[in-house]
PyMOL CGO cylinders between C-alpha atoms (Angstrom):
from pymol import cmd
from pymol.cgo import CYLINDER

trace = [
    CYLINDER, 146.48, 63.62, 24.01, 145.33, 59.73, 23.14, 0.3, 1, 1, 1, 1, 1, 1,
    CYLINDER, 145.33, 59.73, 23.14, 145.12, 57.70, 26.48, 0.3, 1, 1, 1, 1, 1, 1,
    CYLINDER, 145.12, 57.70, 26.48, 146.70, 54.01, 26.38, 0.3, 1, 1, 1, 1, 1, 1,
    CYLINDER, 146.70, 54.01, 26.38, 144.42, 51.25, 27.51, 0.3, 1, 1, 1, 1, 1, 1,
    CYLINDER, 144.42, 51.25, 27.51, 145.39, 49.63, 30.00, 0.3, 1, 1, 1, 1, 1, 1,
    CYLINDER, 145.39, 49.63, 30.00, 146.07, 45.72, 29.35, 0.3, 1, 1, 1, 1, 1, 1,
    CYLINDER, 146.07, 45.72, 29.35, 145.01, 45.23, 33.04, 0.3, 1, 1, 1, 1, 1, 1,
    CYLINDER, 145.01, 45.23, 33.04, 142.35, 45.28, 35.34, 0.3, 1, 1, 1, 1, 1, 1,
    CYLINDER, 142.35, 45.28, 35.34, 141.45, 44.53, 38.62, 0.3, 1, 1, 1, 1, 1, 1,
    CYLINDER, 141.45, 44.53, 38.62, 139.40, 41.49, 39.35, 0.3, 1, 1, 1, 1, 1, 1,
    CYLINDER, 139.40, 41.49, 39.35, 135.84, 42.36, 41.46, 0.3, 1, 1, 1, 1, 1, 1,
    CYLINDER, 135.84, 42.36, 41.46, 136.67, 39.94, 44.28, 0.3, 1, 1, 1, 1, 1, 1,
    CYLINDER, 136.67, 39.94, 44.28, 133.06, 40.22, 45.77, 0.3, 1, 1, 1, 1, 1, 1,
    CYLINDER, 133.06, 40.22, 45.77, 131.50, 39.36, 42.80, 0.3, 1, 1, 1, 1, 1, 1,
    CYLINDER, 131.50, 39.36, 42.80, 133.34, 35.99, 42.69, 0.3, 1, 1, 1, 1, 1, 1,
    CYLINDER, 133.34, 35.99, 42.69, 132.85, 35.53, 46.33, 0.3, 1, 1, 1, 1, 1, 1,
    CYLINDER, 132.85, 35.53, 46.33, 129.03, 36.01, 46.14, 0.3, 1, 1, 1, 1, 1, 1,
    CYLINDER, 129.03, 36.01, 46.14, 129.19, 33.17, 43.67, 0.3, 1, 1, 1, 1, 1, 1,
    CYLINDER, 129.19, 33.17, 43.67, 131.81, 30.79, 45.35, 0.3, 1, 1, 1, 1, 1, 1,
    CYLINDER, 131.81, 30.79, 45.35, 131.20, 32.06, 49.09, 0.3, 1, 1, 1, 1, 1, 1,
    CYLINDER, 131.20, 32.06, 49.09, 132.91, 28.35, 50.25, 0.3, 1, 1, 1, 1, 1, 1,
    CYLINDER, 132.91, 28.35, 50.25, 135.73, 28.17, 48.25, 0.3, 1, 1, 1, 1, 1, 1,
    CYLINDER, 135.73, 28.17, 48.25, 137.26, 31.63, 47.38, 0.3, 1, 1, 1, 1, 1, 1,
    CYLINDER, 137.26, 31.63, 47.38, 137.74, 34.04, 50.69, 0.3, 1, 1, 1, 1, 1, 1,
    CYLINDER, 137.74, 34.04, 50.69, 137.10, 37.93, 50.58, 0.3, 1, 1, 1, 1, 1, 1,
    CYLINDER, 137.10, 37.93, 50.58, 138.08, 39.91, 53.54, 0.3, 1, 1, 1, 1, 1, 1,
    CYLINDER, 138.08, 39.91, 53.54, 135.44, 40.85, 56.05, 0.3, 1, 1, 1, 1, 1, 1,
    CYLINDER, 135.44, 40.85, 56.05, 133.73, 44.55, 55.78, 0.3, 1, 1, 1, 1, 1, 1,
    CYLINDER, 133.73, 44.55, 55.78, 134.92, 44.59, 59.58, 0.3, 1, 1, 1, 1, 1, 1,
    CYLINDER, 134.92, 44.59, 59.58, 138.89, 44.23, 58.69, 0.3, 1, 1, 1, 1, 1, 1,
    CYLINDER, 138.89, 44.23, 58.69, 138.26, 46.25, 55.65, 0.3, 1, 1, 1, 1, 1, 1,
    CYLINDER, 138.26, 46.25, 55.65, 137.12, 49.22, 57.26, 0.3, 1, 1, 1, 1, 1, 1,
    CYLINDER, 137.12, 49.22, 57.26, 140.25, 48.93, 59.42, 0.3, 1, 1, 1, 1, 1, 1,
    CYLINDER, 140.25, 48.93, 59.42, 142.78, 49.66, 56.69, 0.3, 1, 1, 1, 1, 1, 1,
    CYLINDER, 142.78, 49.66, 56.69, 144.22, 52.70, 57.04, 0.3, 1, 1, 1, 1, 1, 1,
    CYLINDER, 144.22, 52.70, 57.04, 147.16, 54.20, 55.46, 0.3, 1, 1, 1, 1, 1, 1,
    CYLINDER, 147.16, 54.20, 55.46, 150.76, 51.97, 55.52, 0.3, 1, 1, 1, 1, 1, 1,
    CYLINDER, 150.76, 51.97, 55.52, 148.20, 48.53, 55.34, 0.3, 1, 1, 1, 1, 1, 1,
    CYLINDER, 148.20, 48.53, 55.34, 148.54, 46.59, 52.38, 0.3, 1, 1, 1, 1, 1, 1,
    CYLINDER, 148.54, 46.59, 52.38, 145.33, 45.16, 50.51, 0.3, 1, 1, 1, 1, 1, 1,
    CYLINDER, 145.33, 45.16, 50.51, 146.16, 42.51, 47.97, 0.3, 1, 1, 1, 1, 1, 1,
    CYLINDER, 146.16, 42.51, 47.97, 144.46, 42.14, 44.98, 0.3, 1, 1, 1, 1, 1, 1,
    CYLINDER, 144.46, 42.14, 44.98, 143.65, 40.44, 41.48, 0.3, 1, 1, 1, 1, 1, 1,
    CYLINDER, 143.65, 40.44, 41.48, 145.34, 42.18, 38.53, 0.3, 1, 1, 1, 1, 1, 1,
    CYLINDER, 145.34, 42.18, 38.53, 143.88, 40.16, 35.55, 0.3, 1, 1, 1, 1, 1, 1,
    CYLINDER, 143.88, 40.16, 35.55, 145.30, 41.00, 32.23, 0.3, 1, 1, 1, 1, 1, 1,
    CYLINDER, 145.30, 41.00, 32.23, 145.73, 40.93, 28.44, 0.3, 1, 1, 1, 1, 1, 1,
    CYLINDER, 145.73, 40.93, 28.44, 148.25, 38.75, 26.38, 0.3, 1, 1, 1, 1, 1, 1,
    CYLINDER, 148.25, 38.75, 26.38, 148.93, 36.47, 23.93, 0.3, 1, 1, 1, 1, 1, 1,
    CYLINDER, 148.93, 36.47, 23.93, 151.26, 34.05, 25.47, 0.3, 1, 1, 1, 1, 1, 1,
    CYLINDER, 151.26, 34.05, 25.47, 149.37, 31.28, 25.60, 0.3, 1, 1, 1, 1, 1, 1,
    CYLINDER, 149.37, 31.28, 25.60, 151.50, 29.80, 28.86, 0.3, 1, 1, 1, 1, 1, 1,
    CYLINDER, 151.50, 29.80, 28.86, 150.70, 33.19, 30.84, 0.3, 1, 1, 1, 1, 1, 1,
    CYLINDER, 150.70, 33.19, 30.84, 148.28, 32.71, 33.36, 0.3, 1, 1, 1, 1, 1, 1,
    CYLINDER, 148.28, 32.71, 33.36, 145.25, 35.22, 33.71, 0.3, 1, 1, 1, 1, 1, 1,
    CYLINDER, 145.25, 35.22, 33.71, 146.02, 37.69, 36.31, 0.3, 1, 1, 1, 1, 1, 1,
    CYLINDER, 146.02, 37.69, 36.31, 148.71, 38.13, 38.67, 0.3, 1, 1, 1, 1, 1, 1,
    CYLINDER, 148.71, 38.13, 38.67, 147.59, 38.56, 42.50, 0.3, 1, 1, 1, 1, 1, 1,
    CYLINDER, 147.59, 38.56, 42.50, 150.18, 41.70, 44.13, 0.3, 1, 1, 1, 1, 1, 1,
    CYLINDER, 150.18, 41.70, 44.13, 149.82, 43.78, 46.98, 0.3, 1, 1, 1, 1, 1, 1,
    CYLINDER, 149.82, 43.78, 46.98, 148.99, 47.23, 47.36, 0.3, 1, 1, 1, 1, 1, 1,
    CYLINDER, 148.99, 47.23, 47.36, 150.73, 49.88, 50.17, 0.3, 1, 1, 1, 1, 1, 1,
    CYLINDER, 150.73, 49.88, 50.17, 147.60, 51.65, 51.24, 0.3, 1, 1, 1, 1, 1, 1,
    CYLINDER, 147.60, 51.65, 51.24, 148.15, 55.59, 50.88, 0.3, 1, 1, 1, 1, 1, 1,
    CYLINDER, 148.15, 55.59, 50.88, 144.96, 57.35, 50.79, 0.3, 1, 1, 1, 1, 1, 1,
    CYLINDER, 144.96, 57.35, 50.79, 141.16, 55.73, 52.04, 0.3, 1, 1, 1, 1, 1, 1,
    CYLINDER, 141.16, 55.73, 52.04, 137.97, 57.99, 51.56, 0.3, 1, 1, 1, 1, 1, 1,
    CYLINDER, 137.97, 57.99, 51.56, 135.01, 55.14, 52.55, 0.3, 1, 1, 1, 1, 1, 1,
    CYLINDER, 135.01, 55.14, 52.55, 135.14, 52.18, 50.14, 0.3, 1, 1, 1, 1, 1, 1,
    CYLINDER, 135.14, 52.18, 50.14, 137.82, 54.20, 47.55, 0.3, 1, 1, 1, 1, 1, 1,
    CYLINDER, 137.82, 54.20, 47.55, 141.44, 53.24, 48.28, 0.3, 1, 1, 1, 1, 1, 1,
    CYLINDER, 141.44, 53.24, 48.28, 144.93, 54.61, 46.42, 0.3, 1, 1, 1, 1, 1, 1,
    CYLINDER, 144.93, 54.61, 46.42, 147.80, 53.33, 47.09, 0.3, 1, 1, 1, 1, 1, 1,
    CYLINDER, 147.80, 53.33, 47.09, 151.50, 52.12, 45.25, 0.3, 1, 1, 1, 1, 1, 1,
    CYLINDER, 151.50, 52.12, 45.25, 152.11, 48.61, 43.96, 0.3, 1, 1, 1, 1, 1, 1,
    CYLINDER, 152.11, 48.61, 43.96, 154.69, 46.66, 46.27, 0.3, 1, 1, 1, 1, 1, 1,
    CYLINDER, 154.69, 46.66, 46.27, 155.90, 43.71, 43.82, 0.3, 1, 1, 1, 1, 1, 1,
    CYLINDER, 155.90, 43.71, 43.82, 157.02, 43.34, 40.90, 0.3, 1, 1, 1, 1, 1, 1,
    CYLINDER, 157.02, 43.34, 40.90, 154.67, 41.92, 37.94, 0.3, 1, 1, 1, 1, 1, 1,
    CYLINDER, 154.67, 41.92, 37.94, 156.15, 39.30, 36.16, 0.3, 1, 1, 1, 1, 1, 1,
    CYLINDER, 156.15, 39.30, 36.16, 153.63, 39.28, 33.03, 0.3, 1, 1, 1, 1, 1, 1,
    CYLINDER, 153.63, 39.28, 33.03, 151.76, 42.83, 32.89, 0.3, 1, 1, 1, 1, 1, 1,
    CYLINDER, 151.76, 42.83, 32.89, 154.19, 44.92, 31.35, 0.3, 1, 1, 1, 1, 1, 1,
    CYLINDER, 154.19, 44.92, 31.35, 152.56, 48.53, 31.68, 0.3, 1, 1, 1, 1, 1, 1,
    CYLINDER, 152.56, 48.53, 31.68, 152.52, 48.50, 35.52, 0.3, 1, 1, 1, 1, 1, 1,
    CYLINDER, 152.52, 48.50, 35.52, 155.45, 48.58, 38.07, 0.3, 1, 1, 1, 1, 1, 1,
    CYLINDER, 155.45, 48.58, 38.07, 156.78, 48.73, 41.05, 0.3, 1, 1, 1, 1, 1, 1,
    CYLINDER, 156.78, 48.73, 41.05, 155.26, 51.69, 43.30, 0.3, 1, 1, 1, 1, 1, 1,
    CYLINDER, 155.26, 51.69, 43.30, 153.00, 52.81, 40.36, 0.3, 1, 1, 1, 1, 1, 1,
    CYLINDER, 153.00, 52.81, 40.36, 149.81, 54.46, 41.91, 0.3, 1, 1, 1, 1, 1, 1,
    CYLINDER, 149.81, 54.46, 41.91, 146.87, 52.39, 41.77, 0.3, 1, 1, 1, 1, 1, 1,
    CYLINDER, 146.87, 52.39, 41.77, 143.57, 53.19, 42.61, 0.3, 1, 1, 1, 1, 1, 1,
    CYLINDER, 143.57, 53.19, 42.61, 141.04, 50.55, 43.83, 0.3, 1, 1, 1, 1, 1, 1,
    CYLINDER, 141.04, 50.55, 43.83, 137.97, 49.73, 45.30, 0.3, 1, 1, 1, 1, 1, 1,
    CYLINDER, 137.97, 49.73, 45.30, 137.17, 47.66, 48.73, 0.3, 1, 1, 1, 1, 1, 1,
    CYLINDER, 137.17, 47.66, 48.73, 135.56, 45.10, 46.62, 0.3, 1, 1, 1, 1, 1, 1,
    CYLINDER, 135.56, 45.10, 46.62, 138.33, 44.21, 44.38, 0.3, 1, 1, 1, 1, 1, 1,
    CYLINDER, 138.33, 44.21, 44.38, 140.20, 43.67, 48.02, 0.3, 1, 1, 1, 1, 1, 1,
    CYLINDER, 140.20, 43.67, 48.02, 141.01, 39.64, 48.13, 0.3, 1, 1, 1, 1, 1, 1,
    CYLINDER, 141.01, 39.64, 48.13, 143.52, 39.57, 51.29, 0.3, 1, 1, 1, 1, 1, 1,
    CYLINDER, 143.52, 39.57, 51.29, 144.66, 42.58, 53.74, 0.3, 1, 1, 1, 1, 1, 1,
    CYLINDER, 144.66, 42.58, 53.74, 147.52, 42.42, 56.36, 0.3, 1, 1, 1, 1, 1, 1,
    CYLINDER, 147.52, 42.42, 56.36, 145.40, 42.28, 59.36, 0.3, 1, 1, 1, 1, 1, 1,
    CYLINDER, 145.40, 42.28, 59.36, 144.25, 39.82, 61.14, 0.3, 1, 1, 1, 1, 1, 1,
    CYLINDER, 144.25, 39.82, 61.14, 140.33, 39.31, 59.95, 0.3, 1, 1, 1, 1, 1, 1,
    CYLINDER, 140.33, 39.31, 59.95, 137.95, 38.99, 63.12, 0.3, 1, 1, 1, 1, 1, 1,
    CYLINDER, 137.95, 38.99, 63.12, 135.36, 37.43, 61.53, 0.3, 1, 1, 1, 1, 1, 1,
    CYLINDER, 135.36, 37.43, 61.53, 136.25, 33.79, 60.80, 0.3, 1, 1, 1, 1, 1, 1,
    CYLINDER, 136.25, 33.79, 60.80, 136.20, 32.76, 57.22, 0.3, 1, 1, 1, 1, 1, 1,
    CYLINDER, 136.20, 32.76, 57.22, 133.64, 30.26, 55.74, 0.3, 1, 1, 1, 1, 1, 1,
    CYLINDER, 133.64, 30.26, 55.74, 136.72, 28.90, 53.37, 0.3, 1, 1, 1, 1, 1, 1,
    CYLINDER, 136.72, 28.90, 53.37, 138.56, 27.91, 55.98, 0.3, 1, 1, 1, 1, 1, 1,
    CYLINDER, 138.56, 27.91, 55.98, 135.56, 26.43, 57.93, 0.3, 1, 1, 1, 1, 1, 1,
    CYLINDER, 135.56, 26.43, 57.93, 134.88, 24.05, 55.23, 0.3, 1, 1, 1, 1, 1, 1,
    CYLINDER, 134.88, 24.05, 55.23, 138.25, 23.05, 53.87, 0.3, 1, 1, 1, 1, 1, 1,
    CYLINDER, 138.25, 23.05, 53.87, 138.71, 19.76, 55.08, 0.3, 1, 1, 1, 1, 1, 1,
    CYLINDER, 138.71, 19.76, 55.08, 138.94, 17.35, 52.30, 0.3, 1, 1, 1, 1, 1, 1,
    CYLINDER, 138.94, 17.35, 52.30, 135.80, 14.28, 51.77, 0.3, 1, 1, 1, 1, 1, 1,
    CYLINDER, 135.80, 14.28, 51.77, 135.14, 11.66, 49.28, 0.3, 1, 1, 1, 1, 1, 1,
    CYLINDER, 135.14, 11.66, 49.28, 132.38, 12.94, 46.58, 0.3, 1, 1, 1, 1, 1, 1,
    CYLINDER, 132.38, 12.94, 46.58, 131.51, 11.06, 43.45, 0.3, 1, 1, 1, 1, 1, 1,
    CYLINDER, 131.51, 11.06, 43.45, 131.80, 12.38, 40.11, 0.3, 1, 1, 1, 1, 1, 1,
    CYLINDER, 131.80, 12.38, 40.11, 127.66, 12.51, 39.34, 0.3, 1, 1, 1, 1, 1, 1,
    CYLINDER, 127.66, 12.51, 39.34, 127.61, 15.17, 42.69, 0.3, 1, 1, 1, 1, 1, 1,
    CYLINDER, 127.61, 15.17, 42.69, 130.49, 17.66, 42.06, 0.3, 1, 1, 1, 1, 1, 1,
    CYLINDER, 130.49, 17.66, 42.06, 130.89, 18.05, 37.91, 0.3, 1, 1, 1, 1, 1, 1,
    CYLINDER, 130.89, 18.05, 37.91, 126.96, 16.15, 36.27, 0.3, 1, 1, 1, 1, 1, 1,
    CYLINDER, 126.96, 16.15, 36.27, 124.59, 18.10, 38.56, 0.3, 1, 1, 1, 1, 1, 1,
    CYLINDER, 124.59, 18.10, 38.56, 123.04, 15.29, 40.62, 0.3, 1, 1, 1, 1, 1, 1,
    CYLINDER, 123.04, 15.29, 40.62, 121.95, 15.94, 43.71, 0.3, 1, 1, 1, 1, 1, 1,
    CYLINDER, 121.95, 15.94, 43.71, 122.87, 14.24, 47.49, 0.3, 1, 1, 1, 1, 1, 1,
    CYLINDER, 122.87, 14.24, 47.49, 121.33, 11.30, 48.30, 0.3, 1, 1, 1, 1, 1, 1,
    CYLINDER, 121.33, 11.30, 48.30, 123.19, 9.87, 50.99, 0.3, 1, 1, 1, 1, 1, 1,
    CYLINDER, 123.19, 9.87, 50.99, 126.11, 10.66, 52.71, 0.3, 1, 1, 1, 1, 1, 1,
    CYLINDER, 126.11, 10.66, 52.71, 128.02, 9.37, 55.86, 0.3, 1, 1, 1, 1, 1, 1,
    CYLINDER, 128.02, 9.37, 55.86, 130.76, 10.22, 58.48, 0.3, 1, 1, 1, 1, 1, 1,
    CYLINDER, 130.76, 10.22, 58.48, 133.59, 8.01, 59.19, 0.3, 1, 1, 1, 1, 1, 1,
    CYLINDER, 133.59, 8.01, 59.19, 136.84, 7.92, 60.97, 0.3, 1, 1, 1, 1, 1, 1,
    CYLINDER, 136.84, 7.92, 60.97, 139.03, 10.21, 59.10, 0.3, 1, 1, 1, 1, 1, 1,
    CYLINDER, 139.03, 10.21, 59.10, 142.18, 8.83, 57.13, 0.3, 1, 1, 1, 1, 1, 1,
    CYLINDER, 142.18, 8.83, 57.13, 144.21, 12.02, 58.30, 0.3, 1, 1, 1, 1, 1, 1,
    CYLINDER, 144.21, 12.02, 58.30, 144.26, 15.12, 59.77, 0.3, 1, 1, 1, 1, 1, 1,
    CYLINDER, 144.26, 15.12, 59.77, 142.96, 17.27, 56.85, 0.3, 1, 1, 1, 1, 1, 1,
    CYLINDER, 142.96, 17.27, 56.85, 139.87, 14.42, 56.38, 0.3, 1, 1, 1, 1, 1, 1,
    CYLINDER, 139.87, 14.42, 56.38, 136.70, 15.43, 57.12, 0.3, 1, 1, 1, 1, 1, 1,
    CYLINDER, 136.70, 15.43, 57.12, 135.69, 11.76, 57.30, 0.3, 1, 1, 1, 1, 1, 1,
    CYLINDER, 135.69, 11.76, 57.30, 132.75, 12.52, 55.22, 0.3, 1, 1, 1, 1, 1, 1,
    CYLINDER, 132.75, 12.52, 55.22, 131.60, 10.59, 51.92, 0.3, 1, 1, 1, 1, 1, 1,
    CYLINDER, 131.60, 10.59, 51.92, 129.26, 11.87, 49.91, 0.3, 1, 1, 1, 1, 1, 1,
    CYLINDER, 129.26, 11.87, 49.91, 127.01, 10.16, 47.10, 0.3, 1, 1, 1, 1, 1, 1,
    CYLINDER, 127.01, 10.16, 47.10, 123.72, 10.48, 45.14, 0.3, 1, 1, 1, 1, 1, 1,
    CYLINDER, 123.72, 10.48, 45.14, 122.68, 7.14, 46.49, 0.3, 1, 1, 1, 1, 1, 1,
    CYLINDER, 122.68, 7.14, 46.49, 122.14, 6.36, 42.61, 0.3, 1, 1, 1, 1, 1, 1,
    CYLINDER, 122.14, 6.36, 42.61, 125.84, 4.93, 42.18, 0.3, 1, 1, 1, 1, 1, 1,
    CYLINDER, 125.84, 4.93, 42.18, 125.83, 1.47, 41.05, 0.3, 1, 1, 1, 1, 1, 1,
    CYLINDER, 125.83, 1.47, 41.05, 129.14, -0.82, 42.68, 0.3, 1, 1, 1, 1, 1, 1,
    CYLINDER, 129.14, -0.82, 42.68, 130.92, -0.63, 39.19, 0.3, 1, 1, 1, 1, 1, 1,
    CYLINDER, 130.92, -0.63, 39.19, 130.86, 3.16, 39.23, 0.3, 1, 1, 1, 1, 1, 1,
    CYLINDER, 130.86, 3.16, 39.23, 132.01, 3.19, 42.51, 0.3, 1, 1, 1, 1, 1, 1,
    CYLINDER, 132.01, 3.19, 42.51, 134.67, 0.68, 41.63, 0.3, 1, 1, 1, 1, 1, 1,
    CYLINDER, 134.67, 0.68, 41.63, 136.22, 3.60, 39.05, 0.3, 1, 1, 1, 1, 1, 1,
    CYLINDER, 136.22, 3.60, 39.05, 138.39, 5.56, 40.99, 0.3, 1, 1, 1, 1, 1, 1,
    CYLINDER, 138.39, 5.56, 40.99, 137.62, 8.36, 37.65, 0.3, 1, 1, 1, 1, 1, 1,
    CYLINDER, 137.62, 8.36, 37.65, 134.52, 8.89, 39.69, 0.3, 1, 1, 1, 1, 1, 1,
    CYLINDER, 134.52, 8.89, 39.69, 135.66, 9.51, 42.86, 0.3, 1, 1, 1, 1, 1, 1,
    CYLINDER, 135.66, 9.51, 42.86, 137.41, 12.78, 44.17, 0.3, 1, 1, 1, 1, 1, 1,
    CYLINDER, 137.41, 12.78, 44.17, 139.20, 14.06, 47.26, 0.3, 1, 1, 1, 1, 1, 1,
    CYLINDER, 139.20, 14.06, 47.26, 137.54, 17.64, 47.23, 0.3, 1, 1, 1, 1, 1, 1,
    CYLINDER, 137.54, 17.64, 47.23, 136.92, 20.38, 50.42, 0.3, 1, 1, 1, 1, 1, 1,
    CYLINDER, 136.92, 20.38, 50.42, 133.83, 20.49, 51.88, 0.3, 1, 1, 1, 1, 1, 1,
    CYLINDER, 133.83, 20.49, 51.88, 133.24, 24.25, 50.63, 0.3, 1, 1, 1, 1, 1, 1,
    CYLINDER, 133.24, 24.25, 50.63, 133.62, 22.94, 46.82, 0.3, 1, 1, 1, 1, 1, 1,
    CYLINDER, 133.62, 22.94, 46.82, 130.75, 20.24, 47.28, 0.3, 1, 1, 1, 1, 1, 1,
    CYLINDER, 130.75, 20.24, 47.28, 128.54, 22.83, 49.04, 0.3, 1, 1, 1, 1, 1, 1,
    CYLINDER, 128.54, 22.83, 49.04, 129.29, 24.62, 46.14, 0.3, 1, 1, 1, 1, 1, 1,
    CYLINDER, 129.29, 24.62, 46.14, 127.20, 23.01, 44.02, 0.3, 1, 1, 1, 1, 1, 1,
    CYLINDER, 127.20, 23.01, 44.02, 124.81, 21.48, 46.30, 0.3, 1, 1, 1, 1, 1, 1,
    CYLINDER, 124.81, 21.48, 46.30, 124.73, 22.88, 50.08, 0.3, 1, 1, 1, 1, 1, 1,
    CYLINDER, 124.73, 22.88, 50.08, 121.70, 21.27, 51.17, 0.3, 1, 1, 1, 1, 1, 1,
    CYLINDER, 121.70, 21.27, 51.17, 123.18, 19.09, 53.73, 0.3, 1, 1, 1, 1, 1, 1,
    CYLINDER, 123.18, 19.09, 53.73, 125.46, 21.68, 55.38, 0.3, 1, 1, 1, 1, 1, 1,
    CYLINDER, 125.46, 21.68, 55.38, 123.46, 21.44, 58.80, 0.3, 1, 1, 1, 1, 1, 1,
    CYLINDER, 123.46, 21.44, 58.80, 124.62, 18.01, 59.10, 0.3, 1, 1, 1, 1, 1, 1,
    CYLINDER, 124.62, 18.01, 59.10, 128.22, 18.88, 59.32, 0.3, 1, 1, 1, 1, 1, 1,
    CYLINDER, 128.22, 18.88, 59.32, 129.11, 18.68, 62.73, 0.3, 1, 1, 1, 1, 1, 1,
    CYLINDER, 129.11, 18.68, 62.73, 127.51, 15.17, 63.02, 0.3, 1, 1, 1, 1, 1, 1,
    CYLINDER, 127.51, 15.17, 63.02, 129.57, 12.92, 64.81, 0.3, 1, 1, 1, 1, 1, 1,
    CYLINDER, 129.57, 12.92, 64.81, 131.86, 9.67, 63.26, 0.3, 1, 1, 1, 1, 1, 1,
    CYLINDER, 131.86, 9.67, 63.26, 129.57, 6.64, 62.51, 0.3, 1, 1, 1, 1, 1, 1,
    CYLINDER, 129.57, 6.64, 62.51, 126.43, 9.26, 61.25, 0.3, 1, 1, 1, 1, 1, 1,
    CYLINDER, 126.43, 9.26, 61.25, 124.63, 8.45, 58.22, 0.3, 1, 1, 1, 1, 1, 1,
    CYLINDER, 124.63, 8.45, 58.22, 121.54, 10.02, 56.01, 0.3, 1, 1, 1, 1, 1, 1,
    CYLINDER, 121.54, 10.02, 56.01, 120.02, 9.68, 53.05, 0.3, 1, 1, 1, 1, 1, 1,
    CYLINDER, 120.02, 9.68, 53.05, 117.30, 12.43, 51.85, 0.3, 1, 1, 1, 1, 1, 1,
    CYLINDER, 117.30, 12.43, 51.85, 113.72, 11.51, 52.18, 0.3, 1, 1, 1, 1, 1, 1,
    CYLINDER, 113.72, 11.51, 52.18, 111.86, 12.03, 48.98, 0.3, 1, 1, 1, 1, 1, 1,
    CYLINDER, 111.86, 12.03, 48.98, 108.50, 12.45, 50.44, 0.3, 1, 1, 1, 1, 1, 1,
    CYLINDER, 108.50, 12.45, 50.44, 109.78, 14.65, 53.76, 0.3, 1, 1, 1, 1, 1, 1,
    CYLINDER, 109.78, 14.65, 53.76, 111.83, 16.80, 51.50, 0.3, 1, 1, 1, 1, 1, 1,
    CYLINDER, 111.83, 16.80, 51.50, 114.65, 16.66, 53.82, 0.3, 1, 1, 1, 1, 1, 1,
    CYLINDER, 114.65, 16.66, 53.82, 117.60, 14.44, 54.89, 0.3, 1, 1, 1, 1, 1, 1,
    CYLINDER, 117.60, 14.44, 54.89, 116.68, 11.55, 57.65, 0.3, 1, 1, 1, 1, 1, 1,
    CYLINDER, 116.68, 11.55, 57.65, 119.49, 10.20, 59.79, 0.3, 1, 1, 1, 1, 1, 1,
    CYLINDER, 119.49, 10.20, 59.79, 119.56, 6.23, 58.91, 0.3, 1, 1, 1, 1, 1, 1,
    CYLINDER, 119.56, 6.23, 58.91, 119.76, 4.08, 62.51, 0.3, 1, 1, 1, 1, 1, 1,
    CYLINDER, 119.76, 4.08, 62.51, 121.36, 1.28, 63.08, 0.3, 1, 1, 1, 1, 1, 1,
    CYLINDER, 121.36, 1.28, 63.08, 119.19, -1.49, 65.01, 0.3, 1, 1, 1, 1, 1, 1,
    CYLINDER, 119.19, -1.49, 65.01, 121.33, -3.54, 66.84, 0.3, 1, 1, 1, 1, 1, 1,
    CYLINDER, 121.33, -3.54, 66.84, 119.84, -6.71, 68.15, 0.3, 1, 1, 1, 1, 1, 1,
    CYLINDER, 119.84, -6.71, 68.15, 118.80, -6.98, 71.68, 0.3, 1, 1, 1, 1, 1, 1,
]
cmd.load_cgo(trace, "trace")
């Protein structure tokens, strides 16, 4: 008999979090190795078409039946909307790293959420690979501000003046592509640094107020 391909396949979840760890949560290996039969494990289903107004994958949720270590089987509990070869309570077998959200609570608190308060980057940091220069903390605009604005230090006043070059990002997606200054993070309102060439490291800039 001639098996069908499958125009699906499941996403490896810890392969994208080892590469986004700030920005894109995976489920501990503590609440993983909780699941048991009846939990649900959600997961990325990505998939083949040629509908160019389909996205590419659909994220469902899987009713745990069977675990033997990191090898799960379970049935699917929604509905796709685009992959057409899968439904409802169809068996699927799986893996604990293609697991991107469970139904338990996770004990180990999650580096996304840590880091997703929003700050002020500039364009040359997050998307044309310069590095942080100098960065400081003020009073936050809201309650999902971090307060924090971050720059090269290289900006001249008429790139800063473009608001094209300045985004509201999380934290976790600027220490995605440049995490040196995450031990600064819980500095308090008013801090500033810039990063000292010849120390190699960032310097906290003090204000000298006259006597």
């Amino acid at each position: 008999m001639k098996l069908v391909d499958k125009s699906w396949k499941l996403e490896d979840a810890q392969k994208i979090a080892n590469e986004f760890p700030y920005t894109f949560y995976k489920p501990s290996h503590d609440v993983v190795s909780l699941l048991k039969k009846g939990n649900l494990a959600k997961m990325i289903f990505t998939f083949e078409t040629t509908d160019p107004e389909a996205p590419r994958a659909e994220r469902m949720w899987v009713e745990i039946e069977e675990v033997v270590g990191n090898e799960f089987k379970g049935y699917l509990d929604n509905d796709p909307v685009h992959i057409k070869d899968i439904k409802y309570k169809d068996l699927i077998c799986f893996n604990s790293c293609h697991i991107i959200d469970t139904d338990l609570k996770d004990p180990v608190p999650s580096i996304v959420d840590k880091y997703y308060k929003r700050c002020f980057v500039t364009t040359a940091i997050l998307y044309e690979g310069a590095r942080i220069g100098y960065l400081y903390r003020e009073a936050p605009d809201n309650e999902e501000d971090s307060g924090w604005r971050i720059l090269s230090g290289d900006e001249a006043e008429e790139y800063m003046d473009n608001i094209d070059n300045i985004h509201i990002v999380s934290l976790g997606a600027v220490l995605s592509v440049d995490d040196s200054f995450i031990s600064l993070l819980d500095s308090d309102e008013c801090s500033e640094y810039v990063f000292d060439q010849e120390l190699g490291e960032f310097v906290e800039v003090r204000v000298i107020l006259p006597s």
